[in-house]
C-alpha positions as semicolon CSV with decimal commas, in nm:
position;residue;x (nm);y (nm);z (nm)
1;X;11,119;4,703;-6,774
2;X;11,148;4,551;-7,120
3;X;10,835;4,470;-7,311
4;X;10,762;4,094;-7,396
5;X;10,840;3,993;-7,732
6;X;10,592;3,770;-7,962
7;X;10,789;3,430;-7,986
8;X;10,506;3,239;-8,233
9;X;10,222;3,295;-8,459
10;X;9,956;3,096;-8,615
11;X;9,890;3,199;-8,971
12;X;9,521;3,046;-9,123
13;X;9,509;3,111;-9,504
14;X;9,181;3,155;-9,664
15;X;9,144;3,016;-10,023
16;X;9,119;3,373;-10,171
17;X;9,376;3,491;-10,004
18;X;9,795;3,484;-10,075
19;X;9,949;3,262;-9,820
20;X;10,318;3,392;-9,930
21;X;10,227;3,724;-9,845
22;X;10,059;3,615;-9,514
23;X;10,385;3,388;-9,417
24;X;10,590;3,670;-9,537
25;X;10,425;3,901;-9,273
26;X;10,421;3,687;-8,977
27;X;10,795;3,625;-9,034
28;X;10,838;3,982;-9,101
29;X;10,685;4,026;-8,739
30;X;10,928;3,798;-8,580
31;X;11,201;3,924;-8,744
32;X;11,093;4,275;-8,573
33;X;11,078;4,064;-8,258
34;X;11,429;3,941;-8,334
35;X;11,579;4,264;-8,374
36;X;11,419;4,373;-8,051
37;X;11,616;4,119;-7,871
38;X;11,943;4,211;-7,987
39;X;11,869;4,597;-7,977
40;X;11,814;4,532;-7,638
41;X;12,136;4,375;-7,616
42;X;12,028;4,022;-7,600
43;X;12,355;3,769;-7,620
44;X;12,425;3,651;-7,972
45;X;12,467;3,315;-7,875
46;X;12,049;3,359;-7,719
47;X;11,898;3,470;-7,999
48;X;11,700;3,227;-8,182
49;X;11,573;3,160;-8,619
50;X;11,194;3,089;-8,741
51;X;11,067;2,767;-8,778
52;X;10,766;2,746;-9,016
53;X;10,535;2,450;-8,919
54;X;10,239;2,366;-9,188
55;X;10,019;2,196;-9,055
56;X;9,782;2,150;-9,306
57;X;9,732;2,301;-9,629
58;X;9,574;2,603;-9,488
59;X;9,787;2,620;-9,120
60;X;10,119;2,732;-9,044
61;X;10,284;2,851;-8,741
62;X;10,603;2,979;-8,668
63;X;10,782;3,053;-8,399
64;X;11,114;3,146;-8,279
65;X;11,356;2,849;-8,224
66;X;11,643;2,787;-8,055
67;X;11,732;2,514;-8,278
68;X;11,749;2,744;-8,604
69;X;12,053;2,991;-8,585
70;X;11,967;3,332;-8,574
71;X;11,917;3,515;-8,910
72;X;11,772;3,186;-9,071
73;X;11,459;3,036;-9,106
74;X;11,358;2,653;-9,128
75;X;11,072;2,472;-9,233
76;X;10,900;2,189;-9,186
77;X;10,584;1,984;-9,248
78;X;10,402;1,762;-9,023
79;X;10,090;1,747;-9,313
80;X;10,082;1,507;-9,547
81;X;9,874;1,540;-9,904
């Protein structure tokens, strides 16, 4: 049976800490998730890009989309400064 694959994740920086290297792991993580898919021999034309949400200066998500071709990544903002 295959295993379910993580399709988004909310990443909360902390002041102190280094969002790059936090957004840099959770897409690292997807990308695992990605290359799960077509290991498992997922159709190219079904497997999906990240799209990075901020959502304020310390929230981001991102997720796997079906709108962002696979091997990119995409980003958008829905904060405002």
């Amino acid at each position: 049976m295959p295993q379910p694959t993580r399709q988004n994740l909310e990443v909360i920086v902390d002041p102190s800490e280094d969002k790059y290297a936090l957004l840099n792991e959770a897409e690292a993580v997807l990308r695992s998730a990605i290359e799960a898919q077509r290991l498992a021999g997922t159709d190219s034309q079904n497997l999906r890009g990240i799209m990075v949400t901020r959502h304020d200066s310390n929230r981001y998500t991102l997720r796997l989309d079906e709108t962002v071709p696979y091997g990119e990544s995409r980003e958008t903002t829905l904060y405002r400064a």
